[in-house]
MOPAC internal coordinates of N, CA, C and O (Angstrom, degrees):
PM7 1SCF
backbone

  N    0.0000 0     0.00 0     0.00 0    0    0    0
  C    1.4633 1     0.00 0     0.00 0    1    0    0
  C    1.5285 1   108.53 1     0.00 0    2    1    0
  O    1.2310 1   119.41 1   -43.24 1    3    2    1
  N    1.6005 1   118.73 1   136.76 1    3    2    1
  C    0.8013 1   127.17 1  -174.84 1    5    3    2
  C    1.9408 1   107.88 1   -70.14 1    6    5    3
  O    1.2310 1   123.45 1   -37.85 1    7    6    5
  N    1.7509 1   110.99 1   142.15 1    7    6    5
  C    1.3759 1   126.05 1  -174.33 1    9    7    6
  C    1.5820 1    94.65 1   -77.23 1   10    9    7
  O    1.2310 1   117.44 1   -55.11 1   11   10    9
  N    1.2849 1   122.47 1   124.89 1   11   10    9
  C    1.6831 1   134.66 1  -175.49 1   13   11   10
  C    1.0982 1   119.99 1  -131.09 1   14   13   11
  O    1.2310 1   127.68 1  -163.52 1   15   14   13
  N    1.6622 1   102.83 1    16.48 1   15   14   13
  C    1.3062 1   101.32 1   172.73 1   17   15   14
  C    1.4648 1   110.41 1   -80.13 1   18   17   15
  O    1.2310 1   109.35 1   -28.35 1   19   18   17
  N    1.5772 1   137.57 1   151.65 1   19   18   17
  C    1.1148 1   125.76 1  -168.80 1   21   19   18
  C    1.6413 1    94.71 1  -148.69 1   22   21   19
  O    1.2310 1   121.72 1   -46.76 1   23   22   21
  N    1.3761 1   114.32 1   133.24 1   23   22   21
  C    1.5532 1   105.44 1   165.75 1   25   23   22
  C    1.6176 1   112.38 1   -95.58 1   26   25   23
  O    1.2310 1   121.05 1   -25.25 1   27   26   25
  N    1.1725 1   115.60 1   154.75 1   27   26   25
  C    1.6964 1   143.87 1  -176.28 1   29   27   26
  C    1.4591 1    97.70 1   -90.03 1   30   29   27
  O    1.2310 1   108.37 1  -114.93 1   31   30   29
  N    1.1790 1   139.35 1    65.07 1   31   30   29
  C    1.1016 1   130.68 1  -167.27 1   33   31   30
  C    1.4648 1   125.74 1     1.97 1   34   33   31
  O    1.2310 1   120.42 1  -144.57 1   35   34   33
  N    0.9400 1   116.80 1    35.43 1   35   34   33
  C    1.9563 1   139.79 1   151.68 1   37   35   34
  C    1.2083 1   103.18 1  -122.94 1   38   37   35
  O    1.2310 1   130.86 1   -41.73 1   39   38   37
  N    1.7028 1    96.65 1   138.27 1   39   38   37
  C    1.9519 1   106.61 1   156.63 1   41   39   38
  C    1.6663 1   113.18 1   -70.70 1   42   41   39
  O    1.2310 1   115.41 1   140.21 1   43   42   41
  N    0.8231 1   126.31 1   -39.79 1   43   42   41
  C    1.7179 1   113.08 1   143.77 1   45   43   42
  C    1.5233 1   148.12 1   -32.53 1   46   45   43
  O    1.2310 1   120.34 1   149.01 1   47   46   45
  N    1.2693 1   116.96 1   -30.99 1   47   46   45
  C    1.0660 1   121.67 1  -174.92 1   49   47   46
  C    1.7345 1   105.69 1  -119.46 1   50   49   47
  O    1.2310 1   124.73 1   -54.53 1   51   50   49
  N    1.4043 1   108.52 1   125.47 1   51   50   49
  C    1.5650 1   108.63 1  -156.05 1   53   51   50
  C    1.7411 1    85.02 1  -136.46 1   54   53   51
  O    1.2310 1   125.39 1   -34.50 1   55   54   53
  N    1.3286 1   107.25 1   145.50 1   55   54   53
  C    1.7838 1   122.59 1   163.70 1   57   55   54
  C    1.5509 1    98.49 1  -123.33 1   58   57   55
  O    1.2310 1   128.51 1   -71.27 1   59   58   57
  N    1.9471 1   101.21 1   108.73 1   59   58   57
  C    1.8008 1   108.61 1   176.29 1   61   59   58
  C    1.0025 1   120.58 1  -108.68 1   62   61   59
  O    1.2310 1   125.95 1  -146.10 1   63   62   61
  N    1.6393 1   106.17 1    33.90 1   63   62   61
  C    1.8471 1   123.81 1   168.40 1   65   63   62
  C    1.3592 1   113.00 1    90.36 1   66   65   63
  O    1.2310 1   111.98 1   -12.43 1   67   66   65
  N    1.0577 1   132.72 1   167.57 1   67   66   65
  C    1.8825 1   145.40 1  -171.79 1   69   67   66
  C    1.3175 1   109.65 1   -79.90 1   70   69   67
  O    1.2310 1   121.85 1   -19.44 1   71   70   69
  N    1.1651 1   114.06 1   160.56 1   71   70   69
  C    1.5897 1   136.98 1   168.59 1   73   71   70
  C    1.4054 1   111.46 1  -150.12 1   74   73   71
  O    1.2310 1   130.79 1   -43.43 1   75   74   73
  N    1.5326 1    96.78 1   136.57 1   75   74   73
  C    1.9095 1    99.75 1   175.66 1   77   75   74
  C    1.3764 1   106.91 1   -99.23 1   78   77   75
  O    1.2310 1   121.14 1   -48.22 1   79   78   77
  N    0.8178 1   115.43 1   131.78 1   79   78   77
  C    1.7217 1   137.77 1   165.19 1   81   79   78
  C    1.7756 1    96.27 1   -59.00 1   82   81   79
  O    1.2310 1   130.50 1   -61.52 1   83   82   81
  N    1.8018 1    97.36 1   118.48 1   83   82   81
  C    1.2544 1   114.45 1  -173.87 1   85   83   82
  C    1.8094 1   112.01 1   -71.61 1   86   85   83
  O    1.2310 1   113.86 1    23.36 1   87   86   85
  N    0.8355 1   129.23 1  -156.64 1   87   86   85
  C    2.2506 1   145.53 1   177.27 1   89   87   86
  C    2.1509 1    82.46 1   -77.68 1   90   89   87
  O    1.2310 1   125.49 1   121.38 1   91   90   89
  N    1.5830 1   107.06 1   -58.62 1   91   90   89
  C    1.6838 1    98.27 1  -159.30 1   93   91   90
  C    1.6586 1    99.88 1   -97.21 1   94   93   91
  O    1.2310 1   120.20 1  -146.53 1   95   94   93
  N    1.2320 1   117.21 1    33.47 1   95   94   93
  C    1.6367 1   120.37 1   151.57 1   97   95   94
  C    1.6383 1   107.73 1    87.14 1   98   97   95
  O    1.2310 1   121.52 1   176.12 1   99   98   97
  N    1.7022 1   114.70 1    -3.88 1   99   98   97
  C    1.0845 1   104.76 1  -178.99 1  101   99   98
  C    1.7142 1   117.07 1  -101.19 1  102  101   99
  O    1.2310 1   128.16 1   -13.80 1  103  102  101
  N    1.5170 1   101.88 1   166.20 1  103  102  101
  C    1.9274 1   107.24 1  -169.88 1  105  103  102
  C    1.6560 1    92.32 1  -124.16 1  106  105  103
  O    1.2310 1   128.76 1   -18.33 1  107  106  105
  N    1.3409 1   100.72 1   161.67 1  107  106  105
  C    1.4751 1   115.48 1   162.11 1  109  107  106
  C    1.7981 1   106.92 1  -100.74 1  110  109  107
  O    1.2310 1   132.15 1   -56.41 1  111  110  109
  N    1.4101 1    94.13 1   123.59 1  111  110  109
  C    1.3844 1    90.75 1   176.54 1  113  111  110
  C    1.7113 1   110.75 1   -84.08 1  114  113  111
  O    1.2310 1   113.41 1   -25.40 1  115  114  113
  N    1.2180 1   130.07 1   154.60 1  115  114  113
  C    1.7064 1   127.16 1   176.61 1  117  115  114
  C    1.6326 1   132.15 1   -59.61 1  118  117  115
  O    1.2310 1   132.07 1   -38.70 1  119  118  117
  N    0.9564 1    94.29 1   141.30 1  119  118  117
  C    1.5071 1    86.59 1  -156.71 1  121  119  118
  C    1.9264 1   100.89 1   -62.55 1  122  121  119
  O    1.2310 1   122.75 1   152.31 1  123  122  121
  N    1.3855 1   112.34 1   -27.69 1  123  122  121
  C    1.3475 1   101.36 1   176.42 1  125  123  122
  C    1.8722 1   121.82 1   -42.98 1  126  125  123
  O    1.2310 1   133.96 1   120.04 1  127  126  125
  N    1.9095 1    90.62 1   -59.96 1  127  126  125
  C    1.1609 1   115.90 1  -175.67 1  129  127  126
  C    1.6644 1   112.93 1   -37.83 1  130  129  127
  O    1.2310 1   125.24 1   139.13 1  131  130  129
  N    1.7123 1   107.54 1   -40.87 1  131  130  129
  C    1.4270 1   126.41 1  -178.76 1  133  131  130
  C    1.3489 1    98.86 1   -53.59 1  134  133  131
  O    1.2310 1   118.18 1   109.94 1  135  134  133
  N    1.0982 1   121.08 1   -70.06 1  135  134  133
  C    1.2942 1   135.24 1  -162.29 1  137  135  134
  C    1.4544 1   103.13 1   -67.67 1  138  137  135
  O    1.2310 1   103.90 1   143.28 1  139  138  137
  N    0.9116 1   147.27 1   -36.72 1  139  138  137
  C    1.4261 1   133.86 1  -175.86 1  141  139  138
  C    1.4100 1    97.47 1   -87.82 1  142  141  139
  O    1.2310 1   112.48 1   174.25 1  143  142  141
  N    1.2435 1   131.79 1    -5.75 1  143  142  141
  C    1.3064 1   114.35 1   173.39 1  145  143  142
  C    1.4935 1   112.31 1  -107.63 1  146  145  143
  O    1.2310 1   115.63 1   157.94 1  147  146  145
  N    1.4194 1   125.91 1   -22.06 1  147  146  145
  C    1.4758 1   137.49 1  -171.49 1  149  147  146
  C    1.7449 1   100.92 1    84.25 1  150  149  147
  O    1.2310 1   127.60 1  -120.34 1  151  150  149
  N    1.0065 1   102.98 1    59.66 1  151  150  149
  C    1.5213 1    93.98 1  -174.23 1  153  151  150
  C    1.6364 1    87.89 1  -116.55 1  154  153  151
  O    1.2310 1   127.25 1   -59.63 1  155  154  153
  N    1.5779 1   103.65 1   120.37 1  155  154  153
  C    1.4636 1   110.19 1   176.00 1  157  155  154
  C    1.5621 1   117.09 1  -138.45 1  158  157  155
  O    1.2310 1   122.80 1   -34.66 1  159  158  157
  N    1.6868 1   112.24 1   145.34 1  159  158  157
  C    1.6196 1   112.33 1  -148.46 1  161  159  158
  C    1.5664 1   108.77 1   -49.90 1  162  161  159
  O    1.2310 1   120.99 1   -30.06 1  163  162  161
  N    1.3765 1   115.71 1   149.94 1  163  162  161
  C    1.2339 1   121.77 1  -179.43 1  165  163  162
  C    2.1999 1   109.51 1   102.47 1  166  165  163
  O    1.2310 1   123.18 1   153.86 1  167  166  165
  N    1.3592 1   111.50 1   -26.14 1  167  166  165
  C    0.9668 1   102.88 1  -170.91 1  169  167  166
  C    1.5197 1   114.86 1   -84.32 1  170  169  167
  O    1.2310 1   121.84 1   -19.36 1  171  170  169
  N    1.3534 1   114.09 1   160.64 1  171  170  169
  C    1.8205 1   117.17 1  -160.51 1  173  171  170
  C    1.4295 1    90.95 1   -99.60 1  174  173  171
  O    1.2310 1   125.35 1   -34.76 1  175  174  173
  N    1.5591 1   107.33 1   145.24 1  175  174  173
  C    1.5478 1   112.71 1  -171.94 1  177  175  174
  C    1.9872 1    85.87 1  -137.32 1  178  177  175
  O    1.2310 1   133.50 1   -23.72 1  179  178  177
  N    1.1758 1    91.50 1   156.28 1  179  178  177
  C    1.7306 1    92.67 1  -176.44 1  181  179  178
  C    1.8052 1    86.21 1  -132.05 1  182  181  179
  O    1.2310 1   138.70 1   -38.85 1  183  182  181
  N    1.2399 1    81.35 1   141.15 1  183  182  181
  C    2.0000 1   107.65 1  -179.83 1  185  183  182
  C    1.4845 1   103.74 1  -103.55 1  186  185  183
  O    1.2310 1   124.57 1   -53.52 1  187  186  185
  N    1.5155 1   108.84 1   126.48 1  187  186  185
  C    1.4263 1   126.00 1  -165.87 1  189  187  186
  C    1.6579 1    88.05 1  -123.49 1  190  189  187
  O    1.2310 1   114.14 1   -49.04 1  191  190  189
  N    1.4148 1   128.70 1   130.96 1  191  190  189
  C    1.2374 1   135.95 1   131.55 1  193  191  190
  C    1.5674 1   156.32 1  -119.89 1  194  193  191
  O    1.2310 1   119.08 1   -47.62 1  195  194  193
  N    1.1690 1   119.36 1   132.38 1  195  194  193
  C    1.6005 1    98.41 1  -173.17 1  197  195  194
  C    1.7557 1    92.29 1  -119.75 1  198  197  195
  O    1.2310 1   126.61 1   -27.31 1  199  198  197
  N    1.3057 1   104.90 1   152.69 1  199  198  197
  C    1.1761 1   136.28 1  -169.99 1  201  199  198
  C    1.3681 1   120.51 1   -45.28 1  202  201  199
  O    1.2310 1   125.10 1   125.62 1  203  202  201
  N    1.2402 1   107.80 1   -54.38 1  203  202  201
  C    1.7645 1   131.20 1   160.97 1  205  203  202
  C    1.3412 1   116.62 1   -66.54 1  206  205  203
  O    1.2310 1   118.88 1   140.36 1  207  206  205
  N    1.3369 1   119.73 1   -39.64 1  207  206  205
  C    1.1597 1   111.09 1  -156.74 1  209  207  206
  C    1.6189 1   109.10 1  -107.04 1  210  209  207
  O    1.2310 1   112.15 1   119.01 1  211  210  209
  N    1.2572 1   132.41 1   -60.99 1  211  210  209
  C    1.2464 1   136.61 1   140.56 1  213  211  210
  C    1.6598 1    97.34 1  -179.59 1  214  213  211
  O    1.2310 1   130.74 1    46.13 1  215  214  213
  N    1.5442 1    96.88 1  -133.87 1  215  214  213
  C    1.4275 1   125.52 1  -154.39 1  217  215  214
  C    1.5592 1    98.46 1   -97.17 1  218  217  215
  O    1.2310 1   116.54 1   -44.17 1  219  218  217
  N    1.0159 1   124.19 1   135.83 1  219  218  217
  C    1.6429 1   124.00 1   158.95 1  221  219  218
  C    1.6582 1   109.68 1  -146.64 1  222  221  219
  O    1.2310 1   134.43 1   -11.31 1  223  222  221
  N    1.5774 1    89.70 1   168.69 1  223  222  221
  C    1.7964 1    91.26 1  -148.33 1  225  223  222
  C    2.1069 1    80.22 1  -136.94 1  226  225  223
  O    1.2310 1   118.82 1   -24.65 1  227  226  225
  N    0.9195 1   119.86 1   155.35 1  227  226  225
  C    1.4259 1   148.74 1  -153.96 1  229  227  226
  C    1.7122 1   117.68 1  -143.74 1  230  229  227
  O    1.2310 1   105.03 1   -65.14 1  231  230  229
  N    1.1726 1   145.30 1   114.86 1  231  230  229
  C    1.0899 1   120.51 1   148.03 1  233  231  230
  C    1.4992 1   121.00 1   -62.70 1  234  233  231
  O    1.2310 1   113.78 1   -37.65 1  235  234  233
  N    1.0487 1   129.38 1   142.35 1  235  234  233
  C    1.7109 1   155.74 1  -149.80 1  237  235  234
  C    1.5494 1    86.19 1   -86.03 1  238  237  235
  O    1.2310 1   116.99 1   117.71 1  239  238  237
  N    1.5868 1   123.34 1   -62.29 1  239  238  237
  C    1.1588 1   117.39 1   168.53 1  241  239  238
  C    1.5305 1   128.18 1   -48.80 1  242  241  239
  O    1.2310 1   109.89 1   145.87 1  243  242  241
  N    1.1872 1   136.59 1   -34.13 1  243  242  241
  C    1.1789 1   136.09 1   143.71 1  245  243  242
  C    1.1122 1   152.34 1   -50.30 1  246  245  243
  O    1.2310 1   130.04 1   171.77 1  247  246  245
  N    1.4569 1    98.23 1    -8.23 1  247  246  245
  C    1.5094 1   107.76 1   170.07 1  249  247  246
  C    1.9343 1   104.19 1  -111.45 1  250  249  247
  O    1.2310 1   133.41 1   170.65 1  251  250  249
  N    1.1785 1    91.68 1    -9.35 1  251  250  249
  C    1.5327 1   112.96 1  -174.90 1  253  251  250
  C    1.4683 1   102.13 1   -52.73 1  254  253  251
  O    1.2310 1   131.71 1   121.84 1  255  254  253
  N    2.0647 1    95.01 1   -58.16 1  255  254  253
  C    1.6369 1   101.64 1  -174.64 1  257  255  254
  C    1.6394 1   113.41 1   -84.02 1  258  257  255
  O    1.2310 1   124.75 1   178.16 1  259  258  257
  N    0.9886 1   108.50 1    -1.84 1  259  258  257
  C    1.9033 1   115.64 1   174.16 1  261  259  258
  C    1.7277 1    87.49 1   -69.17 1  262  261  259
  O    1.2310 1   119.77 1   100.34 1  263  262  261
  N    0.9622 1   118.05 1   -79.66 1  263  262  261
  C    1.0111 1   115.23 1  -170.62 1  265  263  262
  C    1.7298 1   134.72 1   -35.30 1  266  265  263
  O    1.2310 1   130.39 1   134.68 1  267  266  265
  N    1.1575 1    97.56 1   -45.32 1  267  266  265
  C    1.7850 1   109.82 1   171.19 1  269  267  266
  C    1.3731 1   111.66 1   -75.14 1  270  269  267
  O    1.2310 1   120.53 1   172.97 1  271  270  269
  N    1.5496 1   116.59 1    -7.03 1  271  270  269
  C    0.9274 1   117.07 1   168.63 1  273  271  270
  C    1.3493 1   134.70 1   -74.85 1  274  273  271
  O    1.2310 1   136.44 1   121.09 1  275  274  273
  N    1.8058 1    85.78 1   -58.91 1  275  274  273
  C    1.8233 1   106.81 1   149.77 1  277  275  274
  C    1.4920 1   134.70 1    -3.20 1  278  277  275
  O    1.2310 1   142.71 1    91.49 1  279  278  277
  N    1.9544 1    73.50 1   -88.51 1  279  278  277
  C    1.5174 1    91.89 1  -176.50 1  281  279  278
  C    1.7515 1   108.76 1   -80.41 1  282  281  279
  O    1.2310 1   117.26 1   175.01 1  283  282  281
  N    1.0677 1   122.81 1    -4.99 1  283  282  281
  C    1.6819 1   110.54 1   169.94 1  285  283  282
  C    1.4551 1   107.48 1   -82.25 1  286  285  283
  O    1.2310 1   110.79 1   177.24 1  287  286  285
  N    1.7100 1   134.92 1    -2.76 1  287  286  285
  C    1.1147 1   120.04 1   178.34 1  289  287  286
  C    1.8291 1    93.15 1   -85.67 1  290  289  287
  O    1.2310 1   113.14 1   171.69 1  291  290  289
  N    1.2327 1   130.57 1    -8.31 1  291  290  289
  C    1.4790 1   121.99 1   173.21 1  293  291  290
  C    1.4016 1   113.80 1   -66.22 1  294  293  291
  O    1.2310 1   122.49 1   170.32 1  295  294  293
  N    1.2419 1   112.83 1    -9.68 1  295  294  293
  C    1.7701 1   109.45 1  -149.88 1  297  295  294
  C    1.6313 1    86.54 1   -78.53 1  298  297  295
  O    1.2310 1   117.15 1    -3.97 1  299  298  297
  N    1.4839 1   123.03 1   176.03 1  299  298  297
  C    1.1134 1   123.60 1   165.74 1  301  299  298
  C    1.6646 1   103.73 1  -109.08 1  302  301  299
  O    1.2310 1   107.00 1     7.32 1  303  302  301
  N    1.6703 1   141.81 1  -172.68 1  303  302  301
  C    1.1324 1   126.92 1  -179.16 1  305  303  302
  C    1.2926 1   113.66 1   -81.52 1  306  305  303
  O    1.2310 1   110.98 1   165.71 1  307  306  305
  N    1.3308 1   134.58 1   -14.29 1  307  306  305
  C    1.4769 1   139.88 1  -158.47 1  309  307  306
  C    1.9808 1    95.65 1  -109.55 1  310  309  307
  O    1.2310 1   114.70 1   179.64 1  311  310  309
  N    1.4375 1   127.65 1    -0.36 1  311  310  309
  C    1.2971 1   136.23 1   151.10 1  313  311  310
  C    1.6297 1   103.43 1   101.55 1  314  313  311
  O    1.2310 1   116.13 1   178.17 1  315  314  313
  N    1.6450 1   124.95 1    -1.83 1  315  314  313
  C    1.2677 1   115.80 1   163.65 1  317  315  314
  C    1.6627 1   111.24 1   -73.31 1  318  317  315
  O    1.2310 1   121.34 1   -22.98 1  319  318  317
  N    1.5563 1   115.04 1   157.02 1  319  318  317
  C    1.4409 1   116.81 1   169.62 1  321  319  318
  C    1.3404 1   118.15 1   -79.47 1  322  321  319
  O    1.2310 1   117.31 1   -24.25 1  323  322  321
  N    1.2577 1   122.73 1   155.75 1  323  322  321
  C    1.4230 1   116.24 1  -167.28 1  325  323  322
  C    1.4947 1   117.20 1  -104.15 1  326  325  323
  O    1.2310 1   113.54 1   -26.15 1  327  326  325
  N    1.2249 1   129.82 1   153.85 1  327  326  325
  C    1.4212 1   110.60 1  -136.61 1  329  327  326
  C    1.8000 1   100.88 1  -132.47 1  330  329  327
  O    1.2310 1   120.10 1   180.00 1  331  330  329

């Protein structure tokens, strides 16, 4: 199989080839894409879209630790929240 990964002239921005949307709505994502992200079966991915722009996909765990991150910059040092 042909290599489809392609850069956008950024090391950020990567194209890791197509997927058809199956009869029950689901795609195979590429195995590159997998791998550069650590995305392995069983793990929860959350679907983000905006209108213009399209579809984007997240590991669940990653926003998991954004978050504890977040909200642990509220904490104060002695472990009450700050008010």
């Amino acid at each position: 199989m042909p290599n489809h990964r392609h850069n956008h002239n950024s090391k950020n921005h990567i194209f890791f080839g197509s997927t058809t949307v199956g009869e029950r709505g689901q795609i195979t994502i590429p195995i590159e894409a997998r791998e550069q992200f650590s995305i392995n079966p069983g793990d929860k991915l959350l679907v983000f879209g905006d209108i213009e722009k399209g579809i984007g996909l997240i590991k669940a765990s990653e926003l998991n630790q954004f978050a504890e991150r977040f909200f642990s910059s509220f904490q104060s040092k002695d472990g009450d929240d700050k008010k």
